[in-house]
C-alpha positions in Angstrom: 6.5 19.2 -17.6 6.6 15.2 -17.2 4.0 13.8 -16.5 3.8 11.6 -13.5 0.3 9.5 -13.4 2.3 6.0 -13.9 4.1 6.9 -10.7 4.1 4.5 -7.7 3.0 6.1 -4.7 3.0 4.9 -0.7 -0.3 4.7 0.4 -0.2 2.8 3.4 2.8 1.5 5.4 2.3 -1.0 8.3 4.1 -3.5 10.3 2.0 -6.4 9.6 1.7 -8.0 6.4 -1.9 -9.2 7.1 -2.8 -5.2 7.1 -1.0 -4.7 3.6 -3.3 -7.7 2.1 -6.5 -6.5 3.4 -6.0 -3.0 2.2 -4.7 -4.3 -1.5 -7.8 -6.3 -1.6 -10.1 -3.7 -0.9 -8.7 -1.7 -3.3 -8.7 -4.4 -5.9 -12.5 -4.7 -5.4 -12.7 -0.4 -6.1 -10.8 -1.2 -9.4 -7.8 -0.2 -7.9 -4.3 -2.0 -8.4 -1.7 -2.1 -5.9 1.4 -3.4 -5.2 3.2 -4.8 -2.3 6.6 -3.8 -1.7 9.5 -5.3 1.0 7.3 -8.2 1.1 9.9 -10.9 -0.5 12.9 -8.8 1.3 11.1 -9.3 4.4 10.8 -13.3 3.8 14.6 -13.4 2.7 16.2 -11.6 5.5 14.2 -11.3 8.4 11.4 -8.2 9.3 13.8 -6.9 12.3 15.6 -5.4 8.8 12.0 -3.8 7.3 10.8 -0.8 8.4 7.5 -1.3 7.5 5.5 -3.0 4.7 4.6 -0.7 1.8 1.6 -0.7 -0.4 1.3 1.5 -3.5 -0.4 3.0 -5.9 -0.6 4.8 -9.1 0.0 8.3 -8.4 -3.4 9.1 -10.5 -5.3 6.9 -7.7 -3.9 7.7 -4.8 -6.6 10.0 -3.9 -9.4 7.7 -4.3 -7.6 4.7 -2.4 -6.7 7.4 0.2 -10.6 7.8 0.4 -11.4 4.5 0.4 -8.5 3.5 3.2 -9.6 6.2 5.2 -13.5 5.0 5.4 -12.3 2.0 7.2 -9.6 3.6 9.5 -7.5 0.8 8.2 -4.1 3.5 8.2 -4.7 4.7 11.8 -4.3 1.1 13.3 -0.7 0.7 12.4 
């Protein structure tokens, strides 16, 4: 079986970029890298083309930045 911890995961999606920074920072201050994706996409061709910004994980992390998202209700204000 492969083994998947280097995966990228979606942890949050949102419509405002502002959302995506303050979640990657408080995930960077648990130890916990993210990255942004759509954000240069967005800035090229417009957001009416972007469903949604995405930030994401490690696979191996996801649970504990799902944990750590969740305690500030930051996914449920999209």
């Amino acid at each position: 079986m492969e083994d998947h911890k280097d995966t990228l995961v979606t942890i949050l999606t949102a419509s405002l970029i502002h959302e995506i920074h303050i979640a990657k920072s408080l995930l960077a201050n648990q130890g916990i890298e993210s990255y942004i994706i759509d954000e240069n996409i967005a800035t090229s061709i417009g957001t009416a083309f972007i469903e949604g910004y995405k930030l994401k994980v490690n696979a191996a992390d996801f649970i504990r930045a799902k944990e750590i998202l969740d305690a500030i209700d930051l996914e449920n204000n999209n």
